[in-house]
C-alpha positions in Angstrom: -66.7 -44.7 -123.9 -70.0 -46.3 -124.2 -69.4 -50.4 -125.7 -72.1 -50.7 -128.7 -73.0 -53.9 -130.6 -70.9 -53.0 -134.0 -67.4 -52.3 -131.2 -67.8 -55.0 -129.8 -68.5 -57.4 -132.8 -65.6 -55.8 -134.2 -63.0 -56.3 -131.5 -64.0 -59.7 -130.9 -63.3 -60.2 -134.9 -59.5 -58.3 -134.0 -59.0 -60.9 -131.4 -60.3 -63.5 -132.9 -58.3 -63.0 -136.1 -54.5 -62.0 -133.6 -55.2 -65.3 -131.8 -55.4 -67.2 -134.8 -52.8 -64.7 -136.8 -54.9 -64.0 -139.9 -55.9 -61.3 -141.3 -59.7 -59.9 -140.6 -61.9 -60.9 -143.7 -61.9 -58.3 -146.3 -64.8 -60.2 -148.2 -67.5 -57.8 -146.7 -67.6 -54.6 -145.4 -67.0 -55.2 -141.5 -70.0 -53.0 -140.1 -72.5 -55.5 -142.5 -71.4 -58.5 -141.3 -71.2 -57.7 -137.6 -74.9 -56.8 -137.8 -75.7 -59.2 -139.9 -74.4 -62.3 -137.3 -76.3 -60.0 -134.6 -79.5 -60.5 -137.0 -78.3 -64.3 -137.7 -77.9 -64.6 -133.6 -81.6 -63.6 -132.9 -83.1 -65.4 -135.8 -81.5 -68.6 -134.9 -82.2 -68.5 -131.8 -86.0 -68.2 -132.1 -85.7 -70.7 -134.8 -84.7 -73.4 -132.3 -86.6 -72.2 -129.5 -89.5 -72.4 -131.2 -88.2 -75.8 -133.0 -87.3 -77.3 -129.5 -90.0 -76.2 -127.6 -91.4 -79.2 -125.2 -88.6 -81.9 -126.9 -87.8 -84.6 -124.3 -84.2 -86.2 -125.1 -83.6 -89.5 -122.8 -85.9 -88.0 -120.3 -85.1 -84.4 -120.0 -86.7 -81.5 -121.1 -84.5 -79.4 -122.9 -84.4 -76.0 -121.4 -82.6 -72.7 -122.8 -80.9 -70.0 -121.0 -82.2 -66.2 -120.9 -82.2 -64.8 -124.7 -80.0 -62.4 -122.7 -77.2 -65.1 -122.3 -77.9 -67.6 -125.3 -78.2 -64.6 -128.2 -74.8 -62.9 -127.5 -73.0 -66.4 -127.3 -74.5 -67.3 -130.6 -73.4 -63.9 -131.8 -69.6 -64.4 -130.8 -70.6 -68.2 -132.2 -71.3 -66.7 -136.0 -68.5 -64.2 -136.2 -66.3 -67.1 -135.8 -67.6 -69.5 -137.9 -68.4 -67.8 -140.5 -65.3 -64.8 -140.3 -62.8 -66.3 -142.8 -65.8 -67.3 -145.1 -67.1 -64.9 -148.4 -69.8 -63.0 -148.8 -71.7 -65.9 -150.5 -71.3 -68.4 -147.7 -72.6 -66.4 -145.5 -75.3 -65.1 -147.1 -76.5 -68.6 -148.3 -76.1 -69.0 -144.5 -78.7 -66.4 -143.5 -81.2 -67.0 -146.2 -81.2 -70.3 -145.4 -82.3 -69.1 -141.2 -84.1 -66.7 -142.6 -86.4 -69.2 -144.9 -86.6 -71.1 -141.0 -87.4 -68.5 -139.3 -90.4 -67.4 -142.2 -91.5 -70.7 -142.5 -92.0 -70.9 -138.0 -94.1 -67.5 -138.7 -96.7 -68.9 -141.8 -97.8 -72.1 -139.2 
């Protein structure tokens, strides 16, 4: 069977919620908020990218990994941050990387 983005979100939620024995968050309809951290994942991550872009800290540059590495860990990163919170949390969450992400766009 072929893995796709929503199976995978969701059994990383399944494990995430046995290892810490709660139940899976009911405050949103599963399927929504698994893409919606996939959307939150990417968004993020051109926020800082673009954000961070040529920043020297104590004499390094900083340097990111392939989008191919850094936007699934960010993905797995949201679902379990924000997996016990509501609806509302999370979508103040977004808006407010989305407003980011909109603002990178009008410079």
């Amino acid at each position: 069977m072929k893995k796709t983005p929503w199976m995978l979100g969701y059994w990383t939620l399944l494990r995430m919620s046995i290892r810490m024995k709660k139940k899976l968050p009911v405050y949103m309809p599963t399927r929504e908020f698994i893409d919606g951290c996939w959307r939150l994942a990417f968004l993020d991550d051109m926020v800082c990218r673009h954000e961070l872009n040529g920043v020297v800290i104590k004499g390094e540059p900083i340097v990111f990994p392939p989008k191919k590495e850094s936007i699934p860990y960010r993905y797995k990163l949201f679902l379990e941050m924000y997996g016990e919170d509501t609806a509302e949390v999370w979508k103040k969450a977004y808006s407010k990387t989305w407003k980011r992400a909109k603002a990178l766009r009008e410079k």
